[in-house]
C-alpha positions as CSV (number, residue, x, y, z in Angstrom):
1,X,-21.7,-13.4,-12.5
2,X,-18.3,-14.9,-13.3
3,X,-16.2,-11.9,-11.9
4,X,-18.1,-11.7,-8.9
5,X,-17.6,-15.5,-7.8
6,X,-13.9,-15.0,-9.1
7,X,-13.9,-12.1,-6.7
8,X,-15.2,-13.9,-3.5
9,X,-13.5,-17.3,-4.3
10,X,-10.2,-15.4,-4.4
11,X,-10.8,-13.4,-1.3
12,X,-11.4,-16.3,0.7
13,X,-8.2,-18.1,-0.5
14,X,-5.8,-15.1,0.2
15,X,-4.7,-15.3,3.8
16,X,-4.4,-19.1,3.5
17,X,-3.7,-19.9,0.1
18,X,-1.7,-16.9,-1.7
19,X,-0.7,-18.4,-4.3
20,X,-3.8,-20.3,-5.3
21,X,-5.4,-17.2,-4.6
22,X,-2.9,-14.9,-7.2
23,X,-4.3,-17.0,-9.9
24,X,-8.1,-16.5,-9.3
25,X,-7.4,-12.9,-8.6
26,X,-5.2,-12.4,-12.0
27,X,-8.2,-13.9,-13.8
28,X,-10.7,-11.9,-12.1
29,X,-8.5,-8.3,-12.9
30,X,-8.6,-9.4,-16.8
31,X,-12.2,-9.6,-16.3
32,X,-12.2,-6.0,-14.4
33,X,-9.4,-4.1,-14.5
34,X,-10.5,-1.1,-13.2
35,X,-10.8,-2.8,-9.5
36,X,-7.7,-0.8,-7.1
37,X,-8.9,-2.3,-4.5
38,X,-8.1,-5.6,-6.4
39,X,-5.2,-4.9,-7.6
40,X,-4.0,-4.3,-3.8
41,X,-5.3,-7.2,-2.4
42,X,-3.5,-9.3,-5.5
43,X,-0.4,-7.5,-4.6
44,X,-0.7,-8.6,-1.0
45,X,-1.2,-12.3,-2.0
46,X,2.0,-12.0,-4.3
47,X,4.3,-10.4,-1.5
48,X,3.2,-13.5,0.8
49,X,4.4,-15.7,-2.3
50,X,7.5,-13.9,-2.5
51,X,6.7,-12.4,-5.9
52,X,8.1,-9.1,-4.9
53,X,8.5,-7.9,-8.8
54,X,5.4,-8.7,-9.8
55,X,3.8,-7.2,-6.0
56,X,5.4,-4.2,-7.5
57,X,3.9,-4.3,-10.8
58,X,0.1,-4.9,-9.4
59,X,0.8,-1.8,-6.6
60,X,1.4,0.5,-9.0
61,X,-1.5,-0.7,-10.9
62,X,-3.6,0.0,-7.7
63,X,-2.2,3.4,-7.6
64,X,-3.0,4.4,-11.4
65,X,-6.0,3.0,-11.0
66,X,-6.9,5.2,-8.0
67,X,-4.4,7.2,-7.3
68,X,-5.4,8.5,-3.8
69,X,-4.8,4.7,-2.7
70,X,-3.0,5.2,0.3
71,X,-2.2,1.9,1.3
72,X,-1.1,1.4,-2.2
73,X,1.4,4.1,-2.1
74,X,2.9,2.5,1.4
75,X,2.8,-1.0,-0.3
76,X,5.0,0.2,-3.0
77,X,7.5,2.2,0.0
78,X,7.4,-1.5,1.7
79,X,8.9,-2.4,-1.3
80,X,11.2,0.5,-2.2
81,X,12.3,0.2,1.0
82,X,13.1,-3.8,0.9
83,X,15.4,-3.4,-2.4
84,X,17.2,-0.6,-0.3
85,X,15.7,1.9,-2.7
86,X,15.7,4.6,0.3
87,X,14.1,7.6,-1.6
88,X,11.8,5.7,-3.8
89,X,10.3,4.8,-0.4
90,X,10.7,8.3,0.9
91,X,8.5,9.2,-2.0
92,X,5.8,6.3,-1.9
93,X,5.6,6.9,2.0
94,X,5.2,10.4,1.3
95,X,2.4,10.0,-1.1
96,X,0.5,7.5,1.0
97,X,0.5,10.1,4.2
98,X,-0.7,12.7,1.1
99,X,-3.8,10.6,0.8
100,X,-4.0,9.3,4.3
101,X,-3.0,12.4,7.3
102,X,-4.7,10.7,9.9
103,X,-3.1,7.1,9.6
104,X,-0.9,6.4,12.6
105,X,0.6,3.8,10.8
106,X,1.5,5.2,7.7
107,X,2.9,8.5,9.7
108,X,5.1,6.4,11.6
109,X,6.1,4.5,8.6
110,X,7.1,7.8,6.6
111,X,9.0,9.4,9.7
112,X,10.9,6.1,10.0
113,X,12.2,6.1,6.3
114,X,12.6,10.0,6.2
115,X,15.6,9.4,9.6
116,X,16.7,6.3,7.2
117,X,17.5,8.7,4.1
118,X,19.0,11.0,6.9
119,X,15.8,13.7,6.7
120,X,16.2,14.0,10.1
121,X,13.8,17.8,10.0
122,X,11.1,16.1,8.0
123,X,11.0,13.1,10.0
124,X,10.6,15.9,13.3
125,X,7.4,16.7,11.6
126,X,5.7,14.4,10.4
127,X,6.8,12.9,14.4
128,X,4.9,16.1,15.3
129,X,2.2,15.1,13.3
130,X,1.7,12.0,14.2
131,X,2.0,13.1,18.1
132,X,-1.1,15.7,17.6
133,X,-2.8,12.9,15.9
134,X,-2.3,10.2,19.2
135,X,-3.6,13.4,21.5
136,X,-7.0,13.9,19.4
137,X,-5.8,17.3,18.0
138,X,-5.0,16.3,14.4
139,X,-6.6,16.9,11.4
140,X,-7.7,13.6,8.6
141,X,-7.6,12.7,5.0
142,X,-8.9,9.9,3.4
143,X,-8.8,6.7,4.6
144,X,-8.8,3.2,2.6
């Protein structure tokens, strides 16, 4: 099947080639829209173009198309954060740690914004979090 070739040829493309591999992948999501997972990937390939506008526009696709995408949420905080959009990123970090409690990463990620946007008692949290989480004693969400 076309989409499915689109797919693989795209996939293989995307770490070396990311902008040759935007175009197969932007063909492929007219074919299937419905793909998040897709949509993320494309949105990676676009960053390491330097497309950050158009990054944007295919994370938040990933995010209405599933919107328990965590990495999709922290993709478009990356991004918040990078056009010094300080709460936007807040939120997006926020939402990806909704979707996501047991992701080092993304904890650490959300505590660093939330003492950027001076949230100092959040950031203490989700630090506390993030600490139970390193010592076995946390509890997960869903991962993607």
């Amino acid at each position: 099947e076309t989409s499915v070739r689109l797919r693989a040829i795209a996939t293989n493309l995307g770490a070396r080639k990311p902008s040759e591999a935007s175009e197969y992948w932007r063909t492929y999501l007219r074919l299937c829209p419905s793909d998040a997972e897709a949509w993320f990937v494309f949105g990676r390939c676009l960053i390491a173009s330097g497309a950050d506008q158009e990054a944007e526009a295919a994370f938040k696709r990933t995010v209405e198309v599933d919107k328990e995408h965590s990495l999709g949420w922290a993709a478009l905080g990356f991004l918040a954060e990078r056009r010094d959009a300080i709460q936007d990123a807040v939120r997006f970090y926020g939402r990806s740690v909704e979707f996501d409690r047991h992701n080092g990463e993304l904890l650490a990620e959300y505590a660093r914004v939330l003492t950027k946007a001076g949230d100092t008692q959040t950031a203490e949290l989700v630090q506390q979090q993030l600490d139970e989480i390193s010592q076995g004693t946390g509890r997960g969400g869903r991962t993607h």
